[in-house]
C-alpha positions in Angstrom: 50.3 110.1 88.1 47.1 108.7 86.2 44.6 110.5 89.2 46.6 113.8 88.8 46.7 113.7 84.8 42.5 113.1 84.9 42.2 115.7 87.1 44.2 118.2 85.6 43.0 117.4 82.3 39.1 117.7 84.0 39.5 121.0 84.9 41.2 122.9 82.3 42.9 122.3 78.8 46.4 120.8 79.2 49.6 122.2 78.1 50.4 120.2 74.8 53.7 119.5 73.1 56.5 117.5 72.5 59.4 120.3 72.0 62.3 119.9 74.3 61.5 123.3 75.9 57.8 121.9 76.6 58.8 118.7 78.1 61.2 121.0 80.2 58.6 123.3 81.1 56.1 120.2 82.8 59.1 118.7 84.5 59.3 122.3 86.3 56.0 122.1 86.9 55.7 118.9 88.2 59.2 119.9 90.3 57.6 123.1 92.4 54.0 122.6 91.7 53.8 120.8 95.4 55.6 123.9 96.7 54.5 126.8 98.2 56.8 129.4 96.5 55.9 132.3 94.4 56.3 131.9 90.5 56.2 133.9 87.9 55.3 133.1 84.3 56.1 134.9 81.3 55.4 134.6 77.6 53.9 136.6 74.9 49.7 136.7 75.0 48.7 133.1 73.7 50.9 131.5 75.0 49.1 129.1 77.7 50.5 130.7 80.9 47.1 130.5 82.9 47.2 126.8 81.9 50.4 126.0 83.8 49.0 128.3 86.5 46.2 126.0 86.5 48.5 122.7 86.4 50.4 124.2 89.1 47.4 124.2 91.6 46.1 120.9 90.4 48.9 119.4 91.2 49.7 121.0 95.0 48.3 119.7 97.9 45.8 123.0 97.1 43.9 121.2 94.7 40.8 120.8 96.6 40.5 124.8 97.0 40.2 127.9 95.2 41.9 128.4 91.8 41.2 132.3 91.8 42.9 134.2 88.4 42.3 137.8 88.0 43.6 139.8 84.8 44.6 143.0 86.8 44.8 144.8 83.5 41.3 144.4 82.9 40.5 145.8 86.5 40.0 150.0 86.7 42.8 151.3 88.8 40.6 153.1 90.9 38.8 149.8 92.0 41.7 147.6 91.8 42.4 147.9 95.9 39.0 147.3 96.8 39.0 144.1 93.8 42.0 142.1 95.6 42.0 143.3 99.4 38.5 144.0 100.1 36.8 147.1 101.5 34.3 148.0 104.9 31.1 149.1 104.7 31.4 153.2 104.5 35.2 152.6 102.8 34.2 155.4 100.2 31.1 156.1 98.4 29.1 153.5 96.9 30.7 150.8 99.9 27.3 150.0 101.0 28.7 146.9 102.8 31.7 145.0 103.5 33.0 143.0 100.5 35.8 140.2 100.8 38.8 140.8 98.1 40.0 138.0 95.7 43.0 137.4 98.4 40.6 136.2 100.8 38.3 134.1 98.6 41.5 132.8 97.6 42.5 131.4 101.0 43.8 128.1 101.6 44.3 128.0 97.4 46.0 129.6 94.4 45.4 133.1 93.4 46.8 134.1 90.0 47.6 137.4 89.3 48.1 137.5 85.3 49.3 140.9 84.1 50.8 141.8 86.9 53.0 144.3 85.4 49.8 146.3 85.0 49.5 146.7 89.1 50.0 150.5 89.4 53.1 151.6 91.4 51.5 153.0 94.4 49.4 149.7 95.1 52.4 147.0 94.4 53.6 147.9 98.1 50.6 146.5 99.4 50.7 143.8 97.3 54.4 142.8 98.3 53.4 143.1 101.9 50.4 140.6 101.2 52.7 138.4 99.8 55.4 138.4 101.8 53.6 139.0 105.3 50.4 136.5 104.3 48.0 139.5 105.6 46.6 142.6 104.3 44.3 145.8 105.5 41.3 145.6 103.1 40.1 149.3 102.2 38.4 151.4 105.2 39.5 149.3 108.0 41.5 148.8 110.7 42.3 145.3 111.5 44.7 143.0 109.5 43.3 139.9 107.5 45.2 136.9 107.2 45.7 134.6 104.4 46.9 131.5 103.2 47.1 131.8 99.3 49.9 130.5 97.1 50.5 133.9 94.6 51.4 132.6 90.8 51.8 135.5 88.3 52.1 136.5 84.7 53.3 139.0 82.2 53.5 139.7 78.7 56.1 142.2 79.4 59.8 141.6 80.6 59.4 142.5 84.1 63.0 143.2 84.7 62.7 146.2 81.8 59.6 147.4 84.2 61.9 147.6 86.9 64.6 149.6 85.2 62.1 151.7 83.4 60.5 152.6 87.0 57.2 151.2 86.3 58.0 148.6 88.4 59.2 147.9 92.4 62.2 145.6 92.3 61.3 144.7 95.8 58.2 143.3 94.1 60.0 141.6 91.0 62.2 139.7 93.3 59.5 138.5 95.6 57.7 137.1 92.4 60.6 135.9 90.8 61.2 133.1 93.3 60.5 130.3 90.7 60.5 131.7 87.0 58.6 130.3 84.4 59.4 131.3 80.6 57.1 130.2 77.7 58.6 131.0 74.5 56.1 131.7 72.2 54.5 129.3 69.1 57.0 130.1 66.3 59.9 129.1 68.1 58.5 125.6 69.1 56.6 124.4 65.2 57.2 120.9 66.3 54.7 121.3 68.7 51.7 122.7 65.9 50.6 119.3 64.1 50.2 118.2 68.2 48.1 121.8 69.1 46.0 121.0 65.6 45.0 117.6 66.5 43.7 118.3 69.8 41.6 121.6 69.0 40.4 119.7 65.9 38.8 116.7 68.0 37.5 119.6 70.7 35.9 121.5 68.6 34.7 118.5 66.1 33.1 117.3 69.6 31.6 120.5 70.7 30.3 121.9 67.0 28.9 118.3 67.0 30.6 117.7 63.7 32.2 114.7 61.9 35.4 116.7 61.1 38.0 113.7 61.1 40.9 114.9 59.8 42.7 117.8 58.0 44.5 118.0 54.8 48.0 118.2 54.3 48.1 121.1 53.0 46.5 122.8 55.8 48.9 121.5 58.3 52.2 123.2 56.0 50.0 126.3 55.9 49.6 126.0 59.6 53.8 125.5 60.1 54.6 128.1 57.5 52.6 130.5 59.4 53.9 132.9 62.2 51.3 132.9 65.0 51.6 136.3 66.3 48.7 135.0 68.6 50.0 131.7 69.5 48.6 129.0 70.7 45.0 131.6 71.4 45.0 132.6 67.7 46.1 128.6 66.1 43.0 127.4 68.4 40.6 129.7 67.1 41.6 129.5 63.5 40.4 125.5 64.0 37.2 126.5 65.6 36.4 128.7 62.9 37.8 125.8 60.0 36.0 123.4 61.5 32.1 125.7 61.6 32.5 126.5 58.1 33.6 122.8 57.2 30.9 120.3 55.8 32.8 117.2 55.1 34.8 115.4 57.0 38.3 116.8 56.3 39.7 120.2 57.1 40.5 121.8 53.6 43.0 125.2 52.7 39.4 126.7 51.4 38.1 126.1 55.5 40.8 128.3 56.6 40.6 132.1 57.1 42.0 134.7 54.2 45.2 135.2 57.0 46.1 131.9 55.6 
């Protein structure tokens, strides 16, 4: 337990609280992480869901390959084929040579497809075959490639309103939905804040090289009155900013940003 904490703690930020849904949500982890199963994570933006993604591969017997995440909603739709399957040399103008997709790079690992919901309709039928047939045509050619990936992915949006709205295949929810992950977001779990605060102050008190100790009481009631639209994202990035404009060695109300 003490080799797996180091190294998931090594190669990305861990997943911190002490709320009952939190301890709930690392038992799951710790429950199908060694599977091979599809899961799906959803939360509002903020949340942390590529750090269970993360946790999830560290603690398979992947952990020694790729971790591969891809935001598909920051990928143009007109590329977004060629981005996860691949293309051959003369595929369509500009393929000037053969390119491996992400689901290849991915092989033998994790590939983490966060915002999946933004995958357009007519390419989630190749993406359900990938996933449930563990091989794929990459753009131009004519051969099957076959994989080995584990598939985790993510949304900010409640898949099962995609489906019924028809921006969504249901073939493609299901498949996904194997193992279901919900984060709820920060405002519904405050316990958890004085926790988050603590461990982004000593980050970024380490990284800013600054002496920034502690913070002042009044801070933290700020920080538990407050409602986080942003979550965890927007709590650790108020601290970085506190703790730049700090010169002592105590986080004050006057550190904090005018949202506060």
């Amino acid at each position: 337990r003490l080799r797996e904490q180091l190294a998931s703690t090594a190669q990305h930020e861990p997943f911190i609280g002490k709320s009952d849904i939190v301890v709930e949500i690392l038992r799951m982890v710790e429950r199908v992480a060694p599977l091979n199963s599809t899961v799906l994570i959803t939360g509002e933006s903020g949340t942390g869901k590529e750090i269970i993604a993360r946790m999830l591969h560290v603690r398979s017997e992947r952990h020694s390959a790729r971790f591969i995440a891809v935001n598909c909603g920051a990928i143009a739709e007109n590329i977004i084929e060629s981005e996860l399957f691949g293309h051959v040399k003369g595929a369509f103008t500009g393929a000037i040579r053969d390119k491996d997709g992400l689901f290849k790079t991915a092989d033998g690992g994790t590939l983490f497809l966060d915002e999946i919901s933004t995958v357009p309709l007519n390419l989630q039928v190749k993406l359900l075959r990938a996933i449930e047939e563990k091989d794929f045509m990459p753009v131009g050619a004519t051969r099957p490639i076959s994989v080995d990936a584990r598939i985790v992915a993510a949304s900010n949006r409640d898949l099962a309103m995609e489906v019924e709205a028809g921006n969504f295949r249901e073939d493609l929810y299901y498949r996904l939905n194997v193992i279901g992950i919900n984060i709820p977001p920060l405002r519904e779990r405050r316990e958890d804040i004085p926790l988050l605060a603590e461990h982004f102050l000593r980050k970024f008190s380490a990284e800013l090289k600054k002496n920034v100790r502690t913070m002042d009481k009044k801070v933290l009631e700020l920080f538990m009155a407050y409602n986080w639209k942003g979550n965890v994202r927007e709590l650790e990035n108020s601290i970085e900013r506190a703790v730049i404009v700090c010169d002592g060695d105590i986080l004050l109300p006057t550190h904090l940003s005018q949202n506060f």
